[in-house]
N, C-alpha and C positions, 0 to 999 in steps of 0.2 A: 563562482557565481554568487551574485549576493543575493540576500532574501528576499522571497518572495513577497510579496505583502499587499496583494489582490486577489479577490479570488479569480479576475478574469487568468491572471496569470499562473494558477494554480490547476487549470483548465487539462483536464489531458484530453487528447482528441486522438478519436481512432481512426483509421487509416480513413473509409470513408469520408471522415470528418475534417479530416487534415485536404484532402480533395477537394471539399469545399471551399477551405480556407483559400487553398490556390485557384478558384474559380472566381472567390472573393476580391481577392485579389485584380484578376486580370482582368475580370468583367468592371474595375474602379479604374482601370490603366494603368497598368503594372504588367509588362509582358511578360510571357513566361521566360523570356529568354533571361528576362530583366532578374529574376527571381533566380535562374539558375544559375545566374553567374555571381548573386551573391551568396550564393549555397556555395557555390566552389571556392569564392574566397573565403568566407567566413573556416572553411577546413584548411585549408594551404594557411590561414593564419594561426591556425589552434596547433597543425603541426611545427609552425616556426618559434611560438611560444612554448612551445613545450620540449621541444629536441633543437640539441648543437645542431649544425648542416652536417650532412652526411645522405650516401646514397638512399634515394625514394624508389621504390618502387608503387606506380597506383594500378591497382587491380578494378578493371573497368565491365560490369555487366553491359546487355544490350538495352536496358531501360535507359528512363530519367537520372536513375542514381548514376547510370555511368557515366552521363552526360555530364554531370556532378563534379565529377572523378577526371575530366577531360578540364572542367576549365582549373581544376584545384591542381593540376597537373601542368600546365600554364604558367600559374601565379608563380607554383615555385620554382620556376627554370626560369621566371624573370628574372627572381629574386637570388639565383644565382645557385640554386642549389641541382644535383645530381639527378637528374628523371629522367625513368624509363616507365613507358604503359603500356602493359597489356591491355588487349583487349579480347574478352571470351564472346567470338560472334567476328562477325566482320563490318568493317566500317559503311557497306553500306543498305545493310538493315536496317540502321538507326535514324529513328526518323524523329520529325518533330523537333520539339529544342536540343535533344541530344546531338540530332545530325549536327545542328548547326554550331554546337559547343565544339562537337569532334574537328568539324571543318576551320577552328579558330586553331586546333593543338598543330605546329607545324612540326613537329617530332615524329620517329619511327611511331608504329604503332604496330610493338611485337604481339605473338600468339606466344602461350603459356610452358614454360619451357619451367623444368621443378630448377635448372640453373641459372633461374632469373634471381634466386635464392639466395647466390652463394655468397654473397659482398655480405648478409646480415643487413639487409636496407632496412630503414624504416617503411612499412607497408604502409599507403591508404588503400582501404579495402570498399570501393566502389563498384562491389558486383553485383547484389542483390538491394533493394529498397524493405521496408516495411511491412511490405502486402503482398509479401513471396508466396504462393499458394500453391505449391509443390513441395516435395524434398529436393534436395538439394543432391546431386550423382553426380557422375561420371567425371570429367577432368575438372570441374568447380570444388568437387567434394575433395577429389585427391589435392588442388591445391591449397584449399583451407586445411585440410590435415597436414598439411608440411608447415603452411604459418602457424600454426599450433602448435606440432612437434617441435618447431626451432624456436618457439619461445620468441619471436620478433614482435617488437613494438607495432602497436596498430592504433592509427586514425582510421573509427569507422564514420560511414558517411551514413547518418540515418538512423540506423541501426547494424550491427554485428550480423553479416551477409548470414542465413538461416537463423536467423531470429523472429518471427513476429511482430509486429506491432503492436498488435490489438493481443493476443493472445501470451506471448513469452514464448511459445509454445517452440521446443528447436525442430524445424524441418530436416529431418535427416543428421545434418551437422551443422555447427553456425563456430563462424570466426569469431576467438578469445580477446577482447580489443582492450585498450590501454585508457584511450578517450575516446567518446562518441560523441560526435557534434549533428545533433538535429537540429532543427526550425521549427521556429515560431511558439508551439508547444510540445510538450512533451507526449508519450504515449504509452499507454496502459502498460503494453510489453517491455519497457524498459524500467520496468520498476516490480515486476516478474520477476520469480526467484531466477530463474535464467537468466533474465536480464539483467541483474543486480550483478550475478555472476562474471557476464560476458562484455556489459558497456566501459566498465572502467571508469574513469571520471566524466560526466556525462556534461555536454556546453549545449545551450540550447540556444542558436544564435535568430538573429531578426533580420531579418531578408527581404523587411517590405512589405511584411504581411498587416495590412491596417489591423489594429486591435479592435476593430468594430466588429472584426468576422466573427470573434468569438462568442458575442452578441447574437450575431445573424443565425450562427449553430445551434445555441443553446445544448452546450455538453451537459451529458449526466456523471460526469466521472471528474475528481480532485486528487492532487495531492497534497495528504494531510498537511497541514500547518497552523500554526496559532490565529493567522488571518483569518482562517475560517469561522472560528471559532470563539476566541478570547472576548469579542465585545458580549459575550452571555453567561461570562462567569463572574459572579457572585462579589459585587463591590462592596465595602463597609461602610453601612450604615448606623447609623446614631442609635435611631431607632428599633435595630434588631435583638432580638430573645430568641432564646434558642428556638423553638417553634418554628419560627421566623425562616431557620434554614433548615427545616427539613426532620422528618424523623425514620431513617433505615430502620426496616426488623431483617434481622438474617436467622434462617433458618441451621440452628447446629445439628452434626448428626449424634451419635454413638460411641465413635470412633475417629480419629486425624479431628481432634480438636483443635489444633494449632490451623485448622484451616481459617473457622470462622473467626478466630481470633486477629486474623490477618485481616481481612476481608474489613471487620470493626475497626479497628486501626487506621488501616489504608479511609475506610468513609469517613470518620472523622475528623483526619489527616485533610480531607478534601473540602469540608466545611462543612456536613450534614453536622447541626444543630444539638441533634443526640440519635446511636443509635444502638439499639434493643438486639440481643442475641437470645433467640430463643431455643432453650437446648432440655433435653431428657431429665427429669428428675436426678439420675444417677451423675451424670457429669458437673451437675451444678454447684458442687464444690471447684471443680474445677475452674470454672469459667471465673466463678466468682473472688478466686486467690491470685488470679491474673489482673489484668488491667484495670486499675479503678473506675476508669470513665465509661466502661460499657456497663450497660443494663442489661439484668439478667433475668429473666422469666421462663417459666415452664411451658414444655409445649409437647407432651408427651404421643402426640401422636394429631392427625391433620385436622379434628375436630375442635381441640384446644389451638392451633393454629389460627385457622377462621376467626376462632373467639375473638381472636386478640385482635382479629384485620378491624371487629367492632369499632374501634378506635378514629376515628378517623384523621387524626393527625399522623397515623403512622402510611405516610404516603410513596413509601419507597419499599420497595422488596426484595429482597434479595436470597434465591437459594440456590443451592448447589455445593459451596465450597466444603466437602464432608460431610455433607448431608445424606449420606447412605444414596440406596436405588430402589428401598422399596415401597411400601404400601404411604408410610408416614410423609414420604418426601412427593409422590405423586400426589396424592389427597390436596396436600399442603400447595402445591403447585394450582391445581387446581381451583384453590380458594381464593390463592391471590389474582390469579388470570380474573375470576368469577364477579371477583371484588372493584376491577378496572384501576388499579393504582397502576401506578410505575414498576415495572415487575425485569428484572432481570435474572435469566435461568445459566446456571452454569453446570459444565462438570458433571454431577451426580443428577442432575434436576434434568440435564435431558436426556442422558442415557436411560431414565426410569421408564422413558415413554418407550424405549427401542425395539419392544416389540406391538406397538400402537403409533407411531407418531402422530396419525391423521386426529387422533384424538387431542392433541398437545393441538395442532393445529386450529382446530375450530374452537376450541376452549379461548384463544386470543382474542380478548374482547377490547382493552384497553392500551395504552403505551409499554409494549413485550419488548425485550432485548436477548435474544438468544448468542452465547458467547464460547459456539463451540472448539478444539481443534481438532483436527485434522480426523480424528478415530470418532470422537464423538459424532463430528457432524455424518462420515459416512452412514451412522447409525442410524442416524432418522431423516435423511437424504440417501438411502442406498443405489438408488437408480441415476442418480448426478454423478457418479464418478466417471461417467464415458463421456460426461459434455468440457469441451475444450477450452481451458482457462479457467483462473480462478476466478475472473472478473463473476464472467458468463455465470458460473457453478453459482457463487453466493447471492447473484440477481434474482437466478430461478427458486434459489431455496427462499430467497424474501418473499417474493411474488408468491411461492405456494402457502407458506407455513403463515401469510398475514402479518409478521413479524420482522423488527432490525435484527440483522445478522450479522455479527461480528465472528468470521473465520481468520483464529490467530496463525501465524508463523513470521518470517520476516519480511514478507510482503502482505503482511494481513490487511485483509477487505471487508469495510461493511457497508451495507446494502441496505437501500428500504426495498419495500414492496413495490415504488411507483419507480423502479429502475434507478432511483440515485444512487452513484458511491462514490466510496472516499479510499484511496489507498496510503497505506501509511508503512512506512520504510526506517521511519524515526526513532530507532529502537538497536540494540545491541545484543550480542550472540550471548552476553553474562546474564541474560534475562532466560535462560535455557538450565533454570533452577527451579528444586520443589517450593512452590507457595508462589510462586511469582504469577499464577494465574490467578491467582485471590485475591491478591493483591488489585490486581485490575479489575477483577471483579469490584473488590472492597469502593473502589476509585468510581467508576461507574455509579454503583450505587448514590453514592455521596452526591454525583453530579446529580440523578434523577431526583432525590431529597430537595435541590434546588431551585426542581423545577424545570430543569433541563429534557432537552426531549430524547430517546434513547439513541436518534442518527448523530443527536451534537454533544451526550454524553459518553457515546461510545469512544468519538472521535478526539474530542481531547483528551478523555483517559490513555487512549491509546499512544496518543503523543506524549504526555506526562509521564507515563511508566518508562517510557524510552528512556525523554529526558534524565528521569532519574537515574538510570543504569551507566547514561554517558556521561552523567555528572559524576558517580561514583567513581568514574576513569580505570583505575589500580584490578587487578583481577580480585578474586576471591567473594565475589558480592552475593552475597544472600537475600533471602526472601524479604528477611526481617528491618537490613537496612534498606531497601524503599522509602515507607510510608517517611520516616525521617528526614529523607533526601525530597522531599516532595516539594516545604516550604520554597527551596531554593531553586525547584523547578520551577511554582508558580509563578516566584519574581521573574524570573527568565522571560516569561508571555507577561508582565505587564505591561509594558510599551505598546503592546497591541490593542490595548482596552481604551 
């Protein structure tokens, strides 16, 4: 698929949202019949691109997806290839444009036998849609447990039959697929750690759907890309002095000094202008026989802290990377919240509130960037682990805490308050190293020094950091070589500026 390079096209739409699309659609004159049959071609042609001819077997639900699965089952016994279809349900249940797909297949149309199995065909798996709202049981479940157990190739239609859309969330069991060919746009759930898992190479094909619908929708939810983003990072100007881009202070702790040293590195790496580590009397030998270019000042405790926010060119803030959990690093949190700068809290900065968070909460007066994972955020979200999806969970945590929330992993999600997100997938499993959260912290930082807001600096740090890991390619990648690999990330998004 080539690049994106819209945000309309960066749009992911949830199931809902995709319903309207197709309402969009047919209420302009586009019938639905019209739309399903380029749903069935567009996958009969992703299976011919991708697989020699050899036996198909397509596995047909009794929705729209089956109906999908009926004309895709069609194309390829034109085209010459070996098809047989199930169908789970009987033919004449199906109503709507499915019936009428069905009523075009002129083929058997067997019931589900596990020795529909035995040639090793290539499956397309047209049983379940996007907006499956059950588990998945009885002879569906046993027969995605056999395409699974035998490891066969799968064209899914949609999404991978017990997958979610919206959520990733698997109902019961969901089919392991090879490629997944959706429409029109993409959806939350497939870019879900489950769904990164289960879609395989994912085609997102065009069926008709005018791109005005996306318009008409107004989604709150993207996927991360340069597009987004890139025309608000930081061009070279004639005119600029350091000043000019920004001045980070990060707060060091006690102890894991190498944290805030990253963190320095990485925002300067970024373009902030200059920035200040402010660390303990006792460690300031340290900081100071490290890297020349950071600035080093005392900040013994969250009074001297404050002092320093006096300043007011130091308009970026950064704590947490080693910044201990206790009294010094809450205080200090609080000063910069107090202060209204650009504040992003990592790591140690928000576990310190874990037994208060509502406190952290209202203290957010100015542009907050909260950048937990997974343990942290449970900490001061502990009642959001029963809400389903990650989308859902990090929307709630925006909305409550007043705050941008960036929840990392490999479908990490951030959220404002007013329901926007962005998910970002652009990132590699070698980033599953100590410091590499500091590093994006450090990154972050750098971008809010510039002036950036923390939904659009979260957002391209988070792609940048990727970048840099996929650029590194070769195993063995450390914390340290990031900030390095950055320049050559940035060139990578200049076309988009």
């Amino acid at each position: 698929m080539r690049d994106l390079v819209s945000r309309d096209e960066l749009a992911l739409l949830s199931c809902a949202e995709m319903a309207k699309a197709d309402a969009f659609a047919i209420a302009g004159g586009v019938p639905g019949r019209v739309l399903m049959e380029a749903a069935g071609a567009a996958v009969a042609a992703a299976a011919m691109e991708r697989h020699a001819r050899r036996p198909v077997v397509v596995l047909c639900g009794p929705g729209k997806n089956g109906g999908d699965g009926f004309v895709a089952a069609r194309r390829l016994r034109k085209a010459g290839w070996p098809v047989r279809l199930v169908l789970f349900g009987s033919v004449g249940s199906l109503k709507g444009d499915a019936a009428w797909a069905a009523g075009t297949w002129t083929g058997a149309v067997e019931q589900w036998s596990s020795s529909t199995l035995d040639d090793a065909p290539l499956v397309i798996d047209a049983i379940f849609g996007a907006g499956l709202s059950r588990p998945v049981d009885g002879e569906i479940a046993a027969a995605i447990a056999l395409v699974n157990a035998r490891k066969l190739p799968v064209v899914a239609v949609d999404v991978p039959s017990g997958l979610h859309g919206d959520t990733g969330e698997i109902l019961g069991c969901a089919v392991e697929a090879e490629t997944t060919v959706s429409f029109f746009r993409a959806k939350p759930g497939h870019y879900a750690v489950e769904g990164l898992r289960r879609c395989g190479s994912l085609l997102i094909a065009d069926i008709g759907i005018p791109g005005q619908a996306v318009t008409e929708i107004a989604p709150r939810a993207w996927l991360n890309a340069p597009a987004l983003w890139a025309h608000l990072l930081q061009r070279a100007n004639i005119a600029d002095h350091k000043y000019a881009r920004g001045h980070l202070t990060i707060l060091a702790g006690p102890h894991a000094t190498g944290a805030a040293r990253l963190a320095a590195l990485a925002g300067r790496r970024m373009g902030a202008g200059l920035v200040t580590i402010a660390a303990f009397r006792s460690t300031l030998p340290a900081f100071q026989a490290a890297e020349p270019g950071n600035l080093i000042v005392e900040a013994d405790d969250g009074a001297m802290f404050a002092h320093l926010l006096g300043d007011g060119r130091r308009n970026a803030i950064l704590i947490g990377p080693g910044s201990g959990t206790g009294d010094r690093t809450k205080d200090s949190v609080l000063a910069a919240l107090d202060a209204k700068r650009s504040v992003v809290l990592d790591a140690d900065a928000i576990t310190a509130f874990a037994a208060d968070p509502d406190l952290l909460f209202r203290s957010v007066r100015g542009p907050t960037l909260l950048t937990p994972h997974e343990g942290e955020f449970r900490r001061i979200f502990p009642d959001l682990g029963g809400v389903t999806g990650k989308l859902e969970r990090v929307r709630q945590a925006a909305a409550r805490s007043g705050a941008t929330i960036l929840l990392k992993g490999p479908d990490t999600v951030i959220a404002e308050p007013d329901g926007r997100a962005i998910i970002n997938v652009h990132a590699s499993p070698a980033l599953a190293t100590a410091g590499s959260g500091d590093v994006l912290a450090g990154l972050i930082g750098g971008l809010l020094a510039q002036s950036l807001t923390p939904f659009a600096a979260a957002s391209a740090a988070a792609w940048l950091h990727g970048e840099c890991a996929l650029q590194f390619g070769a195993p063995g990648l450390i914390a340290e070589d990031l900030p390095a690999l950055l320049p050559r990330a940035l060139q990578s998004v200049s076309s988009f500026n």
